[in-house]
N, C-alpha and C positions, 0 to 999 in steps of 0.2 A: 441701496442704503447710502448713509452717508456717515464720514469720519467720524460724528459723537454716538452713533450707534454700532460702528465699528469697535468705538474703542471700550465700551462697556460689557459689547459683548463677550470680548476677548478677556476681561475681567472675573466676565461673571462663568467665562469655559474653563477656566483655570483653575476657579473654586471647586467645579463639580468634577473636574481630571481627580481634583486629589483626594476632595473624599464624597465624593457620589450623589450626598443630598445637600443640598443648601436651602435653607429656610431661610427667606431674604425680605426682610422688614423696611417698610417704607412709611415714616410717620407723615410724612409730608404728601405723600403720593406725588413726589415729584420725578418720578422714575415710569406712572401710568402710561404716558406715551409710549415709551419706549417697549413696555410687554404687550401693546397693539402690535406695534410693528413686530416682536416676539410671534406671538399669535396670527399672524399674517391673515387678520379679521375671524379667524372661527370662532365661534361660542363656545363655553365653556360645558354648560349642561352638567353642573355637577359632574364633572368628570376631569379626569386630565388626561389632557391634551397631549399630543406629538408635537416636536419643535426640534430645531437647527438654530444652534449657538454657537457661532466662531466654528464650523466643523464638527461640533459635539452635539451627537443627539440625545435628547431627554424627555422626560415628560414635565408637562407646566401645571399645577394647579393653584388656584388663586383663590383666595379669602372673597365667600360673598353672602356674610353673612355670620355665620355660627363656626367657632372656631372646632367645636365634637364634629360639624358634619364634615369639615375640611380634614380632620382627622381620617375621619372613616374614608375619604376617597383615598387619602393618602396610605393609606395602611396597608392595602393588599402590592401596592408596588416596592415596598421600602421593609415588609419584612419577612420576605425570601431570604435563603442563604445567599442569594447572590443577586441584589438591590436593582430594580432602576436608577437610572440618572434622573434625580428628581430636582426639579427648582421648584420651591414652596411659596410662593409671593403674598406677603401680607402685609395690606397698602393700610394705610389710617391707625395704624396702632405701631406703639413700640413695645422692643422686648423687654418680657415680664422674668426679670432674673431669680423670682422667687418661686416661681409655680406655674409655668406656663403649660398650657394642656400638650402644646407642642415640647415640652422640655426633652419627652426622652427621644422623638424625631432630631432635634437638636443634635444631643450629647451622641447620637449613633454619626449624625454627619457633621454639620457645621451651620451659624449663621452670617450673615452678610446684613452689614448697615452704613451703604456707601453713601456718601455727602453729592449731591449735584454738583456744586459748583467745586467742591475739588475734584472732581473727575474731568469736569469741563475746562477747569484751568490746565490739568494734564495734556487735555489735548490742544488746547488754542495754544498753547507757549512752542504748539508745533510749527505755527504759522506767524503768531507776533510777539513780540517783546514782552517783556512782565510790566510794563508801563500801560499798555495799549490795554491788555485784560483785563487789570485793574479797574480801567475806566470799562469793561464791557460786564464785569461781574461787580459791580460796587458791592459792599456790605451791607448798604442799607435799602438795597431794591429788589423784587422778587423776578426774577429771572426763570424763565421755564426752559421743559428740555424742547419746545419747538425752535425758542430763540437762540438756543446756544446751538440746536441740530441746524439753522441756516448760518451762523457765523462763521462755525467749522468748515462747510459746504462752499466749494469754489464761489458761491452766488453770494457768499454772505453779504452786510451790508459794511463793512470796515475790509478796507484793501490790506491784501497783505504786507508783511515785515517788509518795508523798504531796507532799512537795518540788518535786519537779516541776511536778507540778498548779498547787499554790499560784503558783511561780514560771513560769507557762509562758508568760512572754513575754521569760522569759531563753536567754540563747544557751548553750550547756553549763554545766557544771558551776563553770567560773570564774563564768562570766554569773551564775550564782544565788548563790555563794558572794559575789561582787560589789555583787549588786541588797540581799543581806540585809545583810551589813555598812555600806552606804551608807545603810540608811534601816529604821526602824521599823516600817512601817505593815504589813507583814505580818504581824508578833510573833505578832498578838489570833490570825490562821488558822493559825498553826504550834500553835499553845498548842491549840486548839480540836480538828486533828486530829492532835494527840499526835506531829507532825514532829519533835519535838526531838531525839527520838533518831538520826533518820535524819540529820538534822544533826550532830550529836555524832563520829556515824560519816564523815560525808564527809570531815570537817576532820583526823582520825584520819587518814583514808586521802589523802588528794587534799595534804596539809599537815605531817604530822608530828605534828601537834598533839595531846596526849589531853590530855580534858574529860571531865569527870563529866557524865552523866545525870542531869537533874533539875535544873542548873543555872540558875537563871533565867537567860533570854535578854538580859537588858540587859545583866547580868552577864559572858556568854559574848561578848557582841560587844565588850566590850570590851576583855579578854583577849586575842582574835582581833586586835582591829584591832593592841593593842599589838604581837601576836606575829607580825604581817606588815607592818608598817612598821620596826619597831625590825628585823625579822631582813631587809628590801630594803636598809636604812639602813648595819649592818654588813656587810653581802657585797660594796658598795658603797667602804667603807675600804679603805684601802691602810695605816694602823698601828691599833694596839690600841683596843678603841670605848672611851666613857666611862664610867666607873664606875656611872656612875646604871642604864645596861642590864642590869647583873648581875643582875638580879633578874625578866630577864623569859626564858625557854627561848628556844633559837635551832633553825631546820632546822637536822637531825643529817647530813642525805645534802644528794646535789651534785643529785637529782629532787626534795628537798622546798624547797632552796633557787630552785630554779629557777622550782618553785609558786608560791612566797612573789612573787618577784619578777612574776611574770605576772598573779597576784590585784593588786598593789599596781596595776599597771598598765593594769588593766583598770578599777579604780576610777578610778583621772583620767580615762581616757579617756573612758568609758561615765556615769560618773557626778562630773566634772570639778566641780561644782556644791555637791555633799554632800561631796565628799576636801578640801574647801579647811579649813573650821570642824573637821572630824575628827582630820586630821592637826597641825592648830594647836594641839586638844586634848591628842594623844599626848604631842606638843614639849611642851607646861608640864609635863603629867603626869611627862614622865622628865628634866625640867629640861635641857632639851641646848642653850637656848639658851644657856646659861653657862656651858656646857662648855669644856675647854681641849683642842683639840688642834690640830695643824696643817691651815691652809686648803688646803694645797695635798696632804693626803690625803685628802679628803672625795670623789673620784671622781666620773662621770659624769652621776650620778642624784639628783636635788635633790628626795630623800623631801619632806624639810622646809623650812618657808621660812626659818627659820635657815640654812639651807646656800648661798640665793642670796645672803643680806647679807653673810656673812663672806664669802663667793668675791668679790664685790665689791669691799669693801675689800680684800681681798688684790692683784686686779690694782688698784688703785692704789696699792698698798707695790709693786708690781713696777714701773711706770711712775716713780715719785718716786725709786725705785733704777736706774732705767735699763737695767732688764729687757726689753728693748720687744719683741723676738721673744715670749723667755716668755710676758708677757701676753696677745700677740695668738692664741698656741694656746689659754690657757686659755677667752679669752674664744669664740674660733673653736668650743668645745667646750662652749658653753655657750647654743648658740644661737637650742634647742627645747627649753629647760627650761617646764617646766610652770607655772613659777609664774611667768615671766618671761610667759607667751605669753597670761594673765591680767591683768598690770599693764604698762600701756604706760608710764608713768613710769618704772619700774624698767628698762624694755627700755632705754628714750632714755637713761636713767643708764650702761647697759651702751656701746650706740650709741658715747656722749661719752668711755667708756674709752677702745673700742676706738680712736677715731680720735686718743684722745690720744697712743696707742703707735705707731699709723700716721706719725702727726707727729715722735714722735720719732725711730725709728727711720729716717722720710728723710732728718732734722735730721742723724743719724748716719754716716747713709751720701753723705751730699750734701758734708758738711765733711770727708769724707776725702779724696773729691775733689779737691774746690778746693783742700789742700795740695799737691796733687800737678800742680795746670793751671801752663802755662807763660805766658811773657809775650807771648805772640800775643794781642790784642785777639780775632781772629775765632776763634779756639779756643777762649775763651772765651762766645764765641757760639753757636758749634756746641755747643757742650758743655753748655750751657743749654737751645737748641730741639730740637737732635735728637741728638748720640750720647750726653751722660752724662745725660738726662733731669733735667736741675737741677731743670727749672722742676714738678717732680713738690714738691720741697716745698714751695712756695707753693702748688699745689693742697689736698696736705694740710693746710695752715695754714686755708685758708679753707672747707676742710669743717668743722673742731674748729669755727671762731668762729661758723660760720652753724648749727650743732648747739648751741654751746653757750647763742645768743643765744634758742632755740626752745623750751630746757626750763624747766618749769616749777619746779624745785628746781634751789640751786647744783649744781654738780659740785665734787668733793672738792678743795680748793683748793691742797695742795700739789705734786699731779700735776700737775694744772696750770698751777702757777707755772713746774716744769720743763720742759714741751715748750716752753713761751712763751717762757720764756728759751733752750731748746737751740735755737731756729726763729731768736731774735732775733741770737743769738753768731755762728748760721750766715749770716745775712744781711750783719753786720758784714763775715767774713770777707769772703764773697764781693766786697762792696761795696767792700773795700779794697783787695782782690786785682785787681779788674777796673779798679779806676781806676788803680792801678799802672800795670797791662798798656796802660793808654789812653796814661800819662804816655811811657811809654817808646817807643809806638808814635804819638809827636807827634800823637794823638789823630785817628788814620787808623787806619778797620778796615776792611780790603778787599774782603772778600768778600761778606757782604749787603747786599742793594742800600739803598741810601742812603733816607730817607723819602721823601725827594722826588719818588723816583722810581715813587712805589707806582701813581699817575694813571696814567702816560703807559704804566708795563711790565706794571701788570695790569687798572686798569681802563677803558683805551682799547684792550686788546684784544681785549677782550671782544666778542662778538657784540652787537649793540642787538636790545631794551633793557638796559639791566643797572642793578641797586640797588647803590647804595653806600653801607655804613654805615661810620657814622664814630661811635665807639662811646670815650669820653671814659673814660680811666684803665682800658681793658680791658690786664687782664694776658692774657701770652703763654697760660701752664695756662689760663686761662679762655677763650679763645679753640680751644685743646686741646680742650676740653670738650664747646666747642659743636661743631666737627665733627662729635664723636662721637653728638650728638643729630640732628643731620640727618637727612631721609630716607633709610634705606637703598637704594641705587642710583644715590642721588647723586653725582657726581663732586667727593671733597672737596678741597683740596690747604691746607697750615700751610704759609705762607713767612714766615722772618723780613726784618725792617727795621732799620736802625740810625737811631735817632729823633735827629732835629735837636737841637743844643744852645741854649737853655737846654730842658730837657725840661718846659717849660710849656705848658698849653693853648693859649694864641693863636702858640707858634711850632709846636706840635705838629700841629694844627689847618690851620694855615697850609700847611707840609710836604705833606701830602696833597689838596693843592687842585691842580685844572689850571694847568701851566703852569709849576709850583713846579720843574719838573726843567730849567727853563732860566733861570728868572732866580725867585732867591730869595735873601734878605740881610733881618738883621735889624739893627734899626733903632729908633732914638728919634723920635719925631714926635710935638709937642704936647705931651710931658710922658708920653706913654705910650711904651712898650713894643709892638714886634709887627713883624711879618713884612714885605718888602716885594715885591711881585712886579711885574714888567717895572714900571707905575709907580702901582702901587692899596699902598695902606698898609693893614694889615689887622691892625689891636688887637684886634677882638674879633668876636661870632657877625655880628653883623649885618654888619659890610662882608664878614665870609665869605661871606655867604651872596647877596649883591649881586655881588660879585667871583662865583660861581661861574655864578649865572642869567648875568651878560653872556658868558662863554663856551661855556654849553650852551645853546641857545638852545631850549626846549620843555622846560624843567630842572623837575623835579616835587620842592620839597624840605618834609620832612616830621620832624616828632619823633616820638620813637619811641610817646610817649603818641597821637599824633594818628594815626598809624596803627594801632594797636593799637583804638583807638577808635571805627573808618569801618568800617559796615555794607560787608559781601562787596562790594555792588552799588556802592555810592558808590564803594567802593576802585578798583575796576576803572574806574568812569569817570573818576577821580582821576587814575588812571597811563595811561587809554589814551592811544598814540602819545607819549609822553615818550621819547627816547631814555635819559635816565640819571634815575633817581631816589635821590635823597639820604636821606638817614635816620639823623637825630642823634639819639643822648645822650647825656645830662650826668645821668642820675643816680647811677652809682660814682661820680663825684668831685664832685658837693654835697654826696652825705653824708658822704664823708670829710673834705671840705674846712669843712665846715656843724661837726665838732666832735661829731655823733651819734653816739657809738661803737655804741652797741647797734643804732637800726635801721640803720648802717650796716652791717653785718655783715647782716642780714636783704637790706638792697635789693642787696649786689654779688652774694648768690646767686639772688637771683629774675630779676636784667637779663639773663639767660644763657638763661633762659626764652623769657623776655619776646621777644628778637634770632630766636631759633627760631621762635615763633612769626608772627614777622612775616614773617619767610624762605618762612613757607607757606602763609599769607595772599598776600603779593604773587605768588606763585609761583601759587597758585588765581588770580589778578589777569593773568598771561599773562606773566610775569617769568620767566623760565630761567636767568641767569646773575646771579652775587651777589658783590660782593667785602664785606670786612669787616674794616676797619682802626681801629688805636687812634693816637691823639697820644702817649699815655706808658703806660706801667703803675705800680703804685702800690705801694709797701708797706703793708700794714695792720698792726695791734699794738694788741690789746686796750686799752689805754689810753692817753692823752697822753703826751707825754715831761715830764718833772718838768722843772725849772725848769734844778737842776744838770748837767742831760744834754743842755742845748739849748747851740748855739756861738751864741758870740759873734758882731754885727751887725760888720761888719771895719771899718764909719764911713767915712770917705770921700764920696765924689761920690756919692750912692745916685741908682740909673738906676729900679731895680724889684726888690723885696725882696716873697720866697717862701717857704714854710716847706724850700724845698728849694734853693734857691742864693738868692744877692744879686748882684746884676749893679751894676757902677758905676763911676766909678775914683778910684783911690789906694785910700785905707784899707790896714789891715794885713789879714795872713789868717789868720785863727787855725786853733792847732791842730787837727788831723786833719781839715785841709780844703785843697782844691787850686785852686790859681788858675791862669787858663787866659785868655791874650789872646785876644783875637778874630782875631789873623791865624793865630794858631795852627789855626784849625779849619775848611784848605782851603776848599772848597765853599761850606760854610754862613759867610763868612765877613762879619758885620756892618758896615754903613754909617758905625755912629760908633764910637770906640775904646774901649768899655766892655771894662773886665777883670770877668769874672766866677768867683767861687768856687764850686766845690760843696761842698758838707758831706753825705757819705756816709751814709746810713743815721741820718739824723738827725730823717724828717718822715713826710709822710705817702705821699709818690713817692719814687723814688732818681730823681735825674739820671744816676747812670750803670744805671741797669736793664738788664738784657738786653731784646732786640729786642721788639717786641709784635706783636697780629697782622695782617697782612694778607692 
């Protein structure tokens, strides 16, 4: 046999593998030849036949005459419980979808109504270009299956793919049209075995494009590449392209435009390495990067690298306008751009948009909020840690800072300057709104448990062993964060705390020590500031950590460097039999406190890390159970506060002076800042009579923050 009866056959075996009878209609009877050669000349005799298809045997009966009496030969094979392989062949008629006597033979197997000449194009695109076929199968000529069964056939009358040959490590027709516009090096064996024409014809047929013969080849490729970039680049628009294109022809059809786009992209893909310098080319050549039109019709496909720069800046005119939704679809839409997935600077550029818009948009939606929270202190709580997700724009703050602290070029600065400030306005608010709510609620919030109580209600009930971290200026979001990094299966739980007043380290610190939930009172001793419990006076880490060994007796306490540090094995003999292991840091509030803006911004998103990984280290070490609590949380802000934005010292008795309250007494109290006796503040209520002021949104912590974690 030969190739076009190979490959129909192989067709038509596949049909009957899957469902046993095919009833296979030919209106043209241009399929007769081919059930000769089926038939391997025997007569039919009312009967059907025995035959061999691709390996598959069946029986053949063929329409000759009356469609009842074809029925009746077919009937005794097709309805056993277990069928012949039947092919049904019925030449000159097509199927009758209404009532065909054949229907319920049909509906038991399947019909077949294969096209000549796309069968034929199937197989001839084995041996020639989709140009060459074209011109063997025209649409407006009758072609039979003898003439396509010699074309197929080593003997046919058109020599095989010169093109091919050359290209035969390409994958079809795009593949070669692909490999020869990417690159030269074939040029010399086209020229040599007179390919050019057959090329000339592909691009004709497979593209739209007509080319003269004879062309020089450097000349044609770069015609071509103009003519399928420039026409991916306007199909692409969404308004009129730029004048400088007028001068290059576009796909005429909705198949050659689709060509055009499938070539262009078959080049980045396949040849991602040569489209970079090519396409850079074209851009000078038709001057588009000086083009004028709107960013935001340049559509999905970033032909050009001009099209990722202005898309660029545009989401930063949308963010700087307060677009933040829009930006975040355009950017959303742009986030397997070709030229982006090549330059990792430019991606982190994109990165620092996006999360600019993320910021601003919580910025947006977080201060509509808070016009609306009422003067319940613990409503305001709630509305922070769990129902209005406040503390989501503080996450978003400290993704932008710790992205933007990592790139290697500025980000566009006036976007910028805006989420910083819509983040900063939204903090004010908050910060004024909740100390309200504090003033009016005589600085009693009822329903999260008190700091103090964080020892004795979560981590003495814990099973032994258990780790306790006590993690210095962790915000609540970051706290949020790390659950979500934990082992999957872990059992994780967020509770909030309402942190001791003044919200300083040594009373904060203090708060969460044993014992603190029955006798805690701050206090002056010696000149210092600090905590006092049943009768240990506790200014700072070291009597903490003195004060905490005399009450745990086997007490394992550790920085979070030092264990991060200790080899597997050490660790484990470190912690064996400890019932409670401690586990401090202080590195989010040295660096903020330290004045480093920039690797502050670096170190509060890596201690997030860092807490995770110790959780799974001691946890390898025979640890099950882990609490993990802050003293305060902290505002961060791109830079210092200027001189004129800092309040006034209110002078007086100074006790201990903070960039976040002054504690002391007399003095006045300046402007937007609230003064709060110490009997005022129940529980936590101090030994000597210091009046202390906060100053809201003024440093580097709020004194009134929402809760942080435990």
């Amino acid at each position: 046999m030969h190739p076009m009866h190979d490959y129909v056959a192989r067709q038509l075996a596949e049909k009957v593998k899957s469902r046993k009878v095919v009833v296979w209609y030919d209106v043209r009877r241009e399929f007769a030849s081919f059930v000769l050669e089926l038939r391997g000349g025997l007569t039919l005799l009312n009967s059907a036949v025995p035959i061999t298809v691709a390996g598959v045997t069946a029986r053949l009966a063929e329409l000759d005459g009356s469609m009842f009496e074809l029925r009746n030969i077919v009937e005794p094979h097709v309805s056993a419980e277990a069928p012949d392989n039947m092919v049904i062949y019925v030449p000159g008629y097509d199927r009758d979808r209404r009532g065909s006597v054949l229907m319920e033979i049909e509906k038991a197997g399947t019909t077949w109504e294969p096209q000549l000449k796309q069968l034929a194009k199937n197989v001839l695109l084995q041996k020639y270009t989709i140009g060459v076929v074209d011109e063997m199968l025209p649409f407006d000529r009758v072609v039979t299956y003898e003439d396509l069964a010699r074309a197929a056939s080593a003997t046919g009358p058109e020599p095989p793919s010169v093109l091919k040959s050359i290209f035969h490590d390409a994958s079809g027709n795009d593949g070669l049209l692909a490999a020869w516009l990417s690159s030269d090096e074939r040029d010399a064996e086209i020229d040599a075995r007179e390919a050019a024409g057959e090329l000339v014809k592909l691009m004709r047929s497979r593209l739209g494009l007509a080319l003269v013969d004879g062309t020089l080849l450097t000349k044609l490729r770069a015609i071509t590449l103009r003519y399928v970039l420039a026409g991916e680049f306007r199909s692409d628009l969404s308004c009129p392209p730029p004048a400088s294109l007028a001068g290059v022809p576009s796909p005429a059809t909705k198949d050659e435009v689709a060509a055009v786009r499938e070539l262009a992209r078959r080049m980045r893909s396949d040849f991602a390495e040569a489209y970079q310098p090519l396409a850079d080319r074209v851009e000078d050549e038709l001057g588009l990067r000086n083009a004028r039109m709107p960013a935001e019709h340049l559509g999905a496909i970033d032909t050009f690298r001009f099209e990722e720069a202005m898309l660029l800046a545009h989401c930063h005119e949308l963010v700087t306008a307060r677009e933040f939704e829009q930006a975040i679809r355009l950017i959303g839409g742009r986030e397997h751009s070709f030229w982006l997935d090549r330059a990792v600077g430019r991606k982190a550029q994109w990165e620092a948009c996006r999360r600019m818009a993320e910021l601003g948009l919580a910025a947006t939606s977080v201060r509509a909020e808070v016009k609306k929270a009422n003067g319940d202190p613990s409503k305001w709580v709630e509305a922070y840690a769990v129902t209005g997700g406040w503390h989501r724009l503080d996450y978003a703050q400290r993704r932008l800072e710790a992205w933007v602290a990592k790139l290697d070029d500025e980000p566009d600065e006036r976007s910028l300057a805006v989420v910083r400030r819509a983040y900063e306005d939204c903090c004010g608010q908050m910060a004024e709104g909740f100390t309200k709510a504090l003033v009016r609620g005589n600085w009693v919030v009822a329903k999260p448990m008190p700091q103090t109580r964080v020892y004795i209600d979560v981590v003495a009930e814990r099973p032994k062993p258990v780790a306790y971290f006590l993690v210095d200026a962790m915000r609540f979001e970051m706290g949020a964060e790390l659950a979500g990094r934990l082992p999957d299966g872990a059992e994780v739980s967020l509770r909030s705390a309402v942190a001791a007043l003044p919200s300083i380290t040594p009373i904060g610190m203090a708060a969460l020590q044993p014992a603190a939930s029955s006798s805690f009172s701050v206090v002056q001793q010696g000149g210092k500031l600090g905590a006092r419990i049943d009768d240990a006076f506790l200014p700072d880490v070291v009597a903490r950590r003195k004060f905490a060994a005399s009450r745990v007796p086997k007490l394992v306490d550790l920085t979070l460097d030092e264990l991060l540090s200790l080899q597997p094995s050490k660790c484990s003999k470190k912690v064996e039999g400890a019932p409670l292991v401690i586990v401090r840091s202080q590195e989010i509030d040295h660096a903020g406190e330290a004045g480093f803006a920039f690797q502050a911004r670096q170190i509060m998103d890596t201690v997030i890390d860092n807490v995770a990984r110790s959780i799974r280290k001691l946890s390898a070490a025979g640890i099950e159970h882990f609490v993990v609590a802050a003293d305060h949380g902290h505002l961060f802000f791109a830079s210092d506060r200027d001189e004129s934005m800092r309040v006034d010292s209110p002078g007086g008795d100074e006790v201990d002076l903070h960039r976040r309250c002054w504690i002391g007494r007399g003095g006045s109290t300046p402007t937007n800042c609230v003064r709060v006796s110490a009997s005022a503040l129940g529980g936590r209520r101090p030994r000597v009579p210091p009046r202390w002021a906060v100053a809201p949104g003024t440093c580097g912590a709020r004194a009134d923050d929402p809760p942080e974690t435990a």
